[in-house]
PDB file of N, CA, C and O in Angstrom, chain B, residues numbered from 101:
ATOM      1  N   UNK B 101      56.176 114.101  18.898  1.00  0.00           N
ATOM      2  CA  UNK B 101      54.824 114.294  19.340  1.00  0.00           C
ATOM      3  C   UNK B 101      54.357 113.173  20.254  1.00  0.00           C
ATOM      4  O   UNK B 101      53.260 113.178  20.812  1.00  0.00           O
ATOM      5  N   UNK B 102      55.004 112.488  20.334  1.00  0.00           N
ATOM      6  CA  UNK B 102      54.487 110.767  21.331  1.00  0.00           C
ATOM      7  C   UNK B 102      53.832 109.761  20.672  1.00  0.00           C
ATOM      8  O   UNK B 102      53.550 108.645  21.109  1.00  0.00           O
ATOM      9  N   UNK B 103      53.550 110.346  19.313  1.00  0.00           N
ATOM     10  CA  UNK B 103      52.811 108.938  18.602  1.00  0.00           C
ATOM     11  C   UNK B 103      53.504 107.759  17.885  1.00  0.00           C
ATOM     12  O   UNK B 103      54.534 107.784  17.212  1.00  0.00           O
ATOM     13  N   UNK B 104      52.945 107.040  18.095  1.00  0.00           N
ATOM     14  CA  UNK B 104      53.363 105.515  17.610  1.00  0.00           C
ATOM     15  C   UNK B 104      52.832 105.268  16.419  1.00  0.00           C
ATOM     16  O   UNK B 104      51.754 105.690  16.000  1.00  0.00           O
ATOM     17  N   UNK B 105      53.891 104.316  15.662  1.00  0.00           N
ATOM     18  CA  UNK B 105      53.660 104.354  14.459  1.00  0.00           C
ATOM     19  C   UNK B 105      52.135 103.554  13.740  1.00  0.00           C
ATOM     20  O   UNK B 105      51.750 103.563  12.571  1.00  0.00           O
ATOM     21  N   UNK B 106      51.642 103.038  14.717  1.00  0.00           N
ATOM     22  CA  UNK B 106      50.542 102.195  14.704  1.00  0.00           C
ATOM     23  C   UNK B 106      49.583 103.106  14.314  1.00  0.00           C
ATOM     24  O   UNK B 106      49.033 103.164  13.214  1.00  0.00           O
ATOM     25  N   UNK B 107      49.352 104.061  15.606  1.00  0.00           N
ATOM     26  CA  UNK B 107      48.551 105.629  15.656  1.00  0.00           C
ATOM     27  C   UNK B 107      48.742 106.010  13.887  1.00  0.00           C
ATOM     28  O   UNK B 107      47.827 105.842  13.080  1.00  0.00           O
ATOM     29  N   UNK B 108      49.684 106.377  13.637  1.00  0.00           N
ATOM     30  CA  UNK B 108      49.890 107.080  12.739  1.00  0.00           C
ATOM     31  C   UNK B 108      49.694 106.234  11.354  1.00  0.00           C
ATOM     32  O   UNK B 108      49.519 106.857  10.307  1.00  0.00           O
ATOM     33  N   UNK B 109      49.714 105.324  11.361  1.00  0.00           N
ATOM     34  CA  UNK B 109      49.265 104.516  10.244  1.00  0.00           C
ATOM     35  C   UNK B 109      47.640 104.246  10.043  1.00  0.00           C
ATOM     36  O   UNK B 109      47.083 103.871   9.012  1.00  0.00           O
ATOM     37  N   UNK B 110      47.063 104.537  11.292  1.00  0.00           N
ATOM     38  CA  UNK B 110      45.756 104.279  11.560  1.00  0.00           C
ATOM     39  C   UNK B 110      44.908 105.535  11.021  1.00  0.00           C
ATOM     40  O   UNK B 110      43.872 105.308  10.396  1.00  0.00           O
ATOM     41  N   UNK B 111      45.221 106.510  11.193  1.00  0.00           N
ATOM     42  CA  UNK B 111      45.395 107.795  11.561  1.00  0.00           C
ATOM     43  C   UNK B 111      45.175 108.035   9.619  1.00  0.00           C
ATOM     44  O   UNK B 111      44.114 108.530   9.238  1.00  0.00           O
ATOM     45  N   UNK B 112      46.366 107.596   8.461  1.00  0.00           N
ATOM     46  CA  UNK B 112      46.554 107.846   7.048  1.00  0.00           C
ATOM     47  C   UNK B 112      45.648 106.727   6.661  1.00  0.00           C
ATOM     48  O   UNK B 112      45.031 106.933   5.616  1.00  0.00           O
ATOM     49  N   UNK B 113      45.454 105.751   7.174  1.00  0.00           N
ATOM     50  CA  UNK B 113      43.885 104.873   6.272  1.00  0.00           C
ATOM     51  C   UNK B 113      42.709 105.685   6.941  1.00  0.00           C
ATOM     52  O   UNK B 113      41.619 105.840   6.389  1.00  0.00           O
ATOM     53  N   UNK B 114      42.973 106.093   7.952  1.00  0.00           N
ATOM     54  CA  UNK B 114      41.438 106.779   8.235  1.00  0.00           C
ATOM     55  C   UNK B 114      40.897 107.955   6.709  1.00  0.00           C
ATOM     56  O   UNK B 114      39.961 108.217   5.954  1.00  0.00           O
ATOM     57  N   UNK B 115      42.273 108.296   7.043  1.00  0.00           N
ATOM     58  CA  UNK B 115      42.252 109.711   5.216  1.00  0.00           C
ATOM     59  C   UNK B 115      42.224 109.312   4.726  1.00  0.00           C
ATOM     60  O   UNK B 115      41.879 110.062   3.813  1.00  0.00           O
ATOM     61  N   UNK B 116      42.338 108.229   4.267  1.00  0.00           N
ATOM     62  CA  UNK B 116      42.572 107.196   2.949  1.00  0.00           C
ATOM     63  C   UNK B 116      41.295 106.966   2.432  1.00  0.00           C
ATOM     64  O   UNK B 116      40.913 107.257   1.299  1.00  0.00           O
ATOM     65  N   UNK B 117      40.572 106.356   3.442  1.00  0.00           N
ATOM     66  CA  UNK B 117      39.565 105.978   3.203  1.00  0.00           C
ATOM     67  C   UNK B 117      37.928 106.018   3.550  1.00  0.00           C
ATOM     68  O   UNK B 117      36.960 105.286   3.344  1.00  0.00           O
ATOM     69  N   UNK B 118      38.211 107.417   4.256  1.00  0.00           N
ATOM     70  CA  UNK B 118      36.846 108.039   4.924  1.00  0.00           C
ATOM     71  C   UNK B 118      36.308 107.312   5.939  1.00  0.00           C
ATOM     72  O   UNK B 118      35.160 107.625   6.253  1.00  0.00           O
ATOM     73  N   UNK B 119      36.891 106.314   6.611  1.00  0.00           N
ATOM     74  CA  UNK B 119      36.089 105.335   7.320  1.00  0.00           C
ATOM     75  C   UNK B 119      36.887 105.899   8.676  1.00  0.00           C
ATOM     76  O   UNK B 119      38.110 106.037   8.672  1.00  0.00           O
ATOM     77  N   UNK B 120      36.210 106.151   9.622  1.00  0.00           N
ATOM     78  CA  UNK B 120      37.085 106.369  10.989  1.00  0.00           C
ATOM     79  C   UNK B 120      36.751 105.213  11.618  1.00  0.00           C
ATOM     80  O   UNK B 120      35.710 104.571  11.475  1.00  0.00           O
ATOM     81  N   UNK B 121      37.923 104.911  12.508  1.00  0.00           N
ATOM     82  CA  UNK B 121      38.296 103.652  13.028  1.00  0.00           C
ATOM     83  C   UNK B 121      38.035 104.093  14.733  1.00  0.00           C
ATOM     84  O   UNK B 121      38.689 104.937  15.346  1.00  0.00           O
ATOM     85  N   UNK B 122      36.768 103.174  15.340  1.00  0.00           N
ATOM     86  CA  UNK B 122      36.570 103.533  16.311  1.00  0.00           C
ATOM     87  C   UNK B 122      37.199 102.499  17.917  1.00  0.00           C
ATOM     88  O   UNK B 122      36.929 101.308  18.071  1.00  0.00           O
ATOM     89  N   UNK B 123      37.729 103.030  18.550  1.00  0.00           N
ATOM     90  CA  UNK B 123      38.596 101.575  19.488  1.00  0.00           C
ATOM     91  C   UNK B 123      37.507 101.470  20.545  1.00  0.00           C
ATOM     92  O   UNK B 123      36.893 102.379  21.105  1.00  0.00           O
ATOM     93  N   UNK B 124      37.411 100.169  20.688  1.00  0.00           N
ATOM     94  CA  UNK B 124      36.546  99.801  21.895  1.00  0.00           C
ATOM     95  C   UNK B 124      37.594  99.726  23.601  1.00  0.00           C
ATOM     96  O   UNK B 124      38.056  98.723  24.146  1.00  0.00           O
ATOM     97  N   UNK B 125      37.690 101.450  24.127  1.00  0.00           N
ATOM     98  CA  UNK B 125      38.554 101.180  25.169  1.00  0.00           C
ATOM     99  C   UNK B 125      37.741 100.467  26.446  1.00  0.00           C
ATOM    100  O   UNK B 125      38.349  99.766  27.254  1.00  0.00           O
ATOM    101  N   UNK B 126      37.009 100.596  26.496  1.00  0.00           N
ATOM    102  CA  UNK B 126      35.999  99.379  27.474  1.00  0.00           C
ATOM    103  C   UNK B 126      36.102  98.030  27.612  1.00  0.00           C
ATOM    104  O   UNK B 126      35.732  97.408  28.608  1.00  0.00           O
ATOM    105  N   UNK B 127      36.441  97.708  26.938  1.00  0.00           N
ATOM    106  CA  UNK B 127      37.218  96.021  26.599  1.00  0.00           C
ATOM    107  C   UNK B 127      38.170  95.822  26.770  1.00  0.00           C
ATOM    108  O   UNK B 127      38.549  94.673  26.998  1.00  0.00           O
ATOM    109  N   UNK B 128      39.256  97.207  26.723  1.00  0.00           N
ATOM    110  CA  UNK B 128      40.296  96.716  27.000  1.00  0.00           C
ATOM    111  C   UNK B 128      40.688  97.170  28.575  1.00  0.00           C
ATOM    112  O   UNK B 128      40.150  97.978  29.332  1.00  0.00           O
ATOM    113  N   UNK B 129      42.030  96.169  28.757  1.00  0.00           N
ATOM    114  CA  UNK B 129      42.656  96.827  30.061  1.00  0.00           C
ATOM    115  C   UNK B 129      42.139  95.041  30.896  1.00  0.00           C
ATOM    116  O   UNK B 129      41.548  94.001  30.609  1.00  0.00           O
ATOM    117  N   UNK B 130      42.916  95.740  32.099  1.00  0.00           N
ATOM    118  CA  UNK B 130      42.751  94.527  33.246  1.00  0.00           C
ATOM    119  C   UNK B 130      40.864  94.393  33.902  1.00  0.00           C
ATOM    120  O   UNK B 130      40.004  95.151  34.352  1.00  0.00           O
ATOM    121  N   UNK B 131      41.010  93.060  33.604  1.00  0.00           N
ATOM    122  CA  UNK B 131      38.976  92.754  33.859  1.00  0.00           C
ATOM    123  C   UNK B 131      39.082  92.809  35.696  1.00  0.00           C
ATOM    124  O   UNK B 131      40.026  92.388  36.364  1.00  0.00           O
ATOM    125  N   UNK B 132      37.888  93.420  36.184  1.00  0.00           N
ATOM    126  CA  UNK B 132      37.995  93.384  37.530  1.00  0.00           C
ATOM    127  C   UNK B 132      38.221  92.010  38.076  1.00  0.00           C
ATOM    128  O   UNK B 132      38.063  90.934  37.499  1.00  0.00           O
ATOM    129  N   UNK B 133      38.714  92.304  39.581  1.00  0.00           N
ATOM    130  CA  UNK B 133      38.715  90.921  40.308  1.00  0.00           C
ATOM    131  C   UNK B 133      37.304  89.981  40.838  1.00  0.00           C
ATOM    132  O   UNK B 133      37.068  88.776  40.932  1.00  0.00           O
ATOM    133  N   UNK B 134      36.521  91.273  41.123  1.00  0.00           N
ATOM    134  CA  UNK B 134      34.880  90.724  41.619  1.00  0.00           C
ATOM    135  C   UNK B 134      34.407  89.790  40.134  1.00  0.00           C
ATOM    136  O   UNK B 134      34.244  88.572  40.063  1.00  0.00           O
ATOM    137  N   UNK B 135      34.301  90.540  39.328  1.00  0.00           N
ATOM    138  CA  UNK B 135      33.798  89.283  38.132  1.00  0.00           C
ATOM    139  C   UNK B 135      34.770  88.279  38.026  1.00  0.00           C
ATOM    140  O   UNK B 135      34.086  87.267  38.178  1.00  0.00           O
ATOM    141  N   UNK B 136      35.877  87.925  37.870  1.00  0.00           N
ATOM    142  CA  UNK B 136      36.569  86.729  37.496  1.00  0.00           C
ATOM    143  C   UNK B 136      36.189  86.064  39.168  1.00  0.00           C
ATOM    144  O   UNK B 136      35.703  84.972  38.872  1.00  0.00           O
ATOM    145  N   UNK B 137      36.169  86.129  40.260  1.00  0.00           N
ATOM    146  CA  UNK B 137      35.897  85.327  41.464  1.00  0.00           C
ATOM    147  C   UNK B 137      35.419  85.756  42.044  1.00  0.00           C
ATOM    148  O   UNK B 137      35.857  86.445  42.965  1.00  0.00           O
ATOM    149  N   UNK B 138      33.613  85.424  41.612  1.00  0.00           N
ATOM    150  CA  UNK B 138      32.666  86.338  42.661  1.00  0.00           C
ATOM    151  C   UNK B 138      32.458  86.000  43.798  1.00  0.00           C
ATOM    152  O   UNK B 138      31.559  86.665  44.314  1.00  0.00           O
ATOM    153  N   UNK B 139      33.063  84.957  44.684  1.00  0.00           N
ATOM    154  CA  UNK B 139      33.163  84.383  45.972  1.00  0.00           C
ATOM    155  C   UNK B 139      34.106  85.201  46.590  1.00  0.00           C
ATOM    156  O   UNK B 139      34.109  85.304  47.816  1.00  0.00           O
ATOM    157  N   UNK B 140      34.993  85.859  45.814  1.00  0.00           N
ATOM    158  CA  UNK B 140      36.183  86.699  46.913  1.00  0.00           C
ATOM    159  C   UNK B 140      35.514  87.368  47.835  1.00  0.00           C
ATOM    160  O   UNK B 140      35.510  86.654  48.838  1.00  0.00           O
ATOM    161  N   UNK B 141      34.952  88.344  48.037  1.00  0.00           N
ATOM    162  CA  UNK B 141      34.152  89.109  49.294  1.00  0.00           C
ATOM    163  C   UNK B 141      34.087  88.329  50.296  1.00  0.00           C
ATOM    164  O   UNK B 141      34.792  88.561  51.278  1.00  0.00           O
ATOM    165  N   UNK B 142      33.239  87.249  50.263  1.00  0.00           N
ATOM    166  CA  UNK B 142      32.628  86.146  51.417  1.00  0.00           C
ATOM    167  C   UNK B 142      33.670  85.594  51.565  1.00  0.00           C
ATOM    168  O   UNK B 142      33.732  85.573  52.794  1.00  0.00           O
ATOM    169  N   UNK B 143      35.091  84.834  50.999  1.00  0.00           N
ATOM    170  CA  UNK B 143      36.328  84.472  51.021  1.00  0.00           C
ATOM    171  C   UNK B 143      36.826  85.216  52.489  1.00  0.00           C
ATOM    172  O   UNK B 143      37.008  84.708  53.596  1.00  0.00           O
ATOM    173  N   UNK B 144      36.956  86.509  52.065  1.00  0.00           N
ATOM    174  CA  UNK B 144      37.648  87.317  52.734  1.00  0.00           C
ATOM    175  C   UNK B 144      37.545  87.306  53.521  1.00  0.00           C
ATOM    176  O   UNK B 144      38.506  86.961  54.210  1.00  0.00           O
ATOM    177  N   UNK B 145      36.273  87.675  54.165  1.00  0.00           N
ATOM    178  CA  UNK B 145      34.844  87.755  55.270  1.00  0.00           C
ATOM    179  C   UNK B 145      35.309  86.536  56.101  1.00  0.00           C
ATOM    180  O   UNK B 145      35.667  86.743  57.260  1.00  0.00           O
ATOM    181  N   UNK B 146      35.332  85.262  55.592  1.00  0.00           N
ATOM    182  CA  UNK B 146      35.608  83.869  55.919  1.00  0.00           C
ATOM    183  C   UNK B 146      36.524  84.256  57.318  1.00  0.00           C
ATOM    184  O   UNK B 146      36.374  84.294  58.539  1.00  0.00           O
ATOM    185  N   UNK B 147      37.529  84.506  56.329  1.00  0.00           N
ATOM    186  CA  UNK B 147      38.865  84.428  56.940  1.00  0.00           C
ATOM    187  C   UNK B 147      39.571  85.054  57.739  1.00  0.00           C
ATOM    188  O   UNK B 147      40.571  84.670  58.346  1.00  0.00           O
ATOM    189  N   UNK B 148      38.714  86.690  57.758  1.00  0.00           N
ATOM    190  CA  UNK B 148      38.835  87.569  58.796  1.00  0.00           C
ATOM    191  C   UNK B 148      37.836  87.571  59.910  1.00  0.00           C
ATOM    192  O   UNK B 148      37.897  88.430  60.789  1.00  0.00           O
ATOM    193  N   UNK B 149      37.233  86.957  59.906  1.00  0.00           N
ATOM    194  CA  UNK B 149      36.316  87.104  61.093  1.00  0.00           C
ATOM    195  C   UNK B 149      36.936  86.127  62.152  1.00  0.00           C
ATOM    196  O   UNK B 149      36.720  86.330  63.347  1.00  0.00           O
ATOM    197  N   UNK B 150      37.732  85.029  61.719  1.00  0.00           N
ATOM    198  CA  UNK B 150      38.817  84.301  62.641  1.00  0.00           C
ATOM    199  C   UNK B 150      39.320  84.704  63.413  1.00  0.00           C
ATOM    200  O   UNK B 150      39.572  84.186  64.501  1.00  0.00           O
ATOM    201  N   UNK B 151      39.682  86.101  62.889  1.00  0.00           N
ATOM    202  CA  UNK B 151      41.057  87.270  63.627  1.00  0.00           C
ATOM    203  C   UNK B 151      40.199  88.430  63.851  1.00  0.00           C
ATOM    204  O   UNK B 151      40.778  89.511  63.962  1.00  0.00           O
ATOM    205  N   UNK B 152      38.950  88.407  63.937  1.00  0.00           N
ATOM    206  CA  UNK B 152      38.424  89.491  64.420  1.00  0.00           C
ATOM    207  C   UNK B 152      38.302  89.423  65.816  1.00  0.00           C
ATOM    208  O   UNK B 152      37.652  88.491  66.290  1.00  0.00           O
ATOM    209  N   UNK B 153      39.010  90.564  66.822  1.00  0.00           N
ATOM    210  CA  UNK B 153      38.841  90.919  68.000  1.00  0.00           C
ATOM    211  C   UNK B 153      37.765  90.698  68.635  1.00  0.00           C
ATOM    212  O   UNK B 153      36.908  90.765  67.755  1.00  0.00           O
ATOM    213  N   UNK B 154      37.267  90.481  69.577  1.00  0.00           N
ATOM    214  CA  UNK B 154      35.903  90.223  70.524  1.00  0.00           C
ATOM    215  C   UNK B 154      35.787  91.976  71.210  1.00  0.00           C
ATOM    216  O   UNK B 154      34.647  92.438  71.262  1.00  0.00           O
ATOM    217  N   UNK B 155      36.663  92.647  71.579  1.00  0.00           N
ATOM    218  CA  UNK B 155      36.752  94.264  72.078  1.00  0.00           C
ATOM    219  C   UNK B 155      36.643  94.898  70.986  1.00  0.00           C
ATOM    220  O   UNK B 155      37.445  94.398  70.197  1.00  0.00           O
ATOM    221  N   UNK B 156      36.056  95.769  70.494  1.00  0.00           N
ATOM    222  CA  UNK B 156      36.067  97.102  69.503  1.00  0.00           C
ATOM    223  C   UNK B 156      37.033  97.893  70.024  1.00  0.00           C
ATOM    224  O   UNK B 156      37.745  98.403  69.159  1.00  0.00           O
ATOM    225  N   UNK B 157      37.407  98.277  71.573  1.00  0.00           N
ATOM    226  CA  UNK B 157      37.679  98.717  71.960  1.00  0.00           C
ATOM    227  C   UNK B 157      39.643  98.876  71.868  1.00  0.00           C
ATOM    228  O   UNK B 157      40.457  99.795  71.780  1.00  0.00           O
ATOM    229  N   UNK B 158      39.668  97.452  71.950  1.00  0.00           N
ATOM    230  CA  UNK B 158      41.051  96.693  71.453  1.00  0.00           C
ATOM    231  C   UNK B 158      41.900  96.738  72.685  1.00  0.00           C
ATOM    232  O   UNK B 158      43.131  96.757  72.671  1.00  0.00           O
ATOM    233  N   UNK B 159      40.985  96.758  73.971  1.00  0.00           N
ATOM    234  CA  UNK B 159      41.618  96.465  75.449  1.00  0.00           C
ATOM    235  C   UNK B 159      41.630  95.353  75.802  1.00  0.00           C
ATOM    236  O   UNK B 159      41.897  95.358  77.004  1.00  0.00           O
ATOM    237  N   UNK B 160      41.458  94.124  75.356  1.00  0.00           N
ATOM    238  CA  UNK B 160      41.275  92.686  75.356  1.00  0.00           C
ATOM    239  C   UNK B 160      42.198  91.920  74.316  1.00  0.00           C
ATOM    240  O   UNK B 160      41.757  91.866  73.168  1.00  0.00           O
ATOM    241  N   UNK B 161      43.092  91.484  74.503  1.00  0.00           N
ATOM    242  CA  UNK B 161      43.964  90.086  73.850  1.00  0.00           C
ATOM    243  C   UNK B 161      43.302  89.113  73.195  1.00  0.00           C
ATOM    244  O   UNK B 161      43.762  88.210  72.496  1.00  0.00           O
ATOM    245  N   UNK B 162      42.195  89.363  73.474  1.00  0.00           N
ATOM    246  CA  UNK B 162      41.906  87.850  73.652  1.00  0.00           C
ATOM    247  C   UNK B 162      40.848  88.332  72.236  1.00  0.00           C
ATOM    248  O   UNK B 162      40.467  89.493  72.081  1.00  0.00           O
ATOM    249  N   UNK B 163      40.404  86.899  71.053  1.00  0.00           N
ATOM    250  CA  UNK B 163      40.133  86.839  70.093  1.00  0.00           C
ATOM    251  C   UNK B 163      38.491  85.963  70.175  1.00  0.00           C
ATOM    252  O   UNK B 163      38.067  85.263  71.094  1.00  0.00           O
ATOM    253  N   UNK B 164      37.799  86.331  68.806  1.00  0.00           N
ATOM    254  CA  UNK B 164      36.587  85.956  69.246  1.00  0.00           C
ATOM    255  C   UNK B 164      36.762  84.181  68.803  1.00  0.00           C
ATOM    256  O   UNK B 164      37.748  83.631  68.313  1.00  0.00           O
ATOM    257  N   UNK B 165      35.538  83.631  69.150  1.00  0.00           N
ATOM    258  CA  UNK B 165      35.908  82.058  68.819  1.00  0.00           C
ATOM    259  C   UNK B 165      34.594  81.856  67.772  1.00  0.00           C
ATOM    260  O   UNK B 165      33.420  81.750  68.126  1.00  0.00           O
ATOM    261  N   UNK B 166      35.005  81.837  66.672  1.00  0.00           N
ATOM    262  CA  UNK B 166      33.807  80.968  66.110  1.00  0.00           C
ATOM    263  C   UNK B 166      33.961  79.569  65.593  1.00  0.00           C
ATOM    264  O   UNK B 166      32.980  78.956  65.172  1.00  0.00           O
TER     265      UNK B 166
END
């Protein structure tokens, strides 16, 4: 069936003991990148605007100077 024995042990105290066991999946898993380094955006921003083109057009070589 795909279940793990964890599941399934969880699963016979729940019967056991009338209490259902509720998982907090919101907590788990990988935490975003914006909260752990809320400077990344403007970081980025920083560093690309270096290499941002002066043409939209992208008929010009030549790069803006800030």
């Amino acid at each position: 069936m795909g279940w793990g024995r964890v599941c399934s042990q969880k699963g016979l105290r729940e019967k056991a003991t009338g209490i259902r066991c509720i998982d907090n999946y919101r907590a788990s898993g990988r935490k975003r990148t914006e909260g752990q380094l809320p400077t990344l955006s403007e970081d980025i921003r920083l560093l690309a605007d270096r290499q941002t083109q002066a043409d939209p057009s992208m008929k010009s070589g030549s790069l803006t100077n800030n």
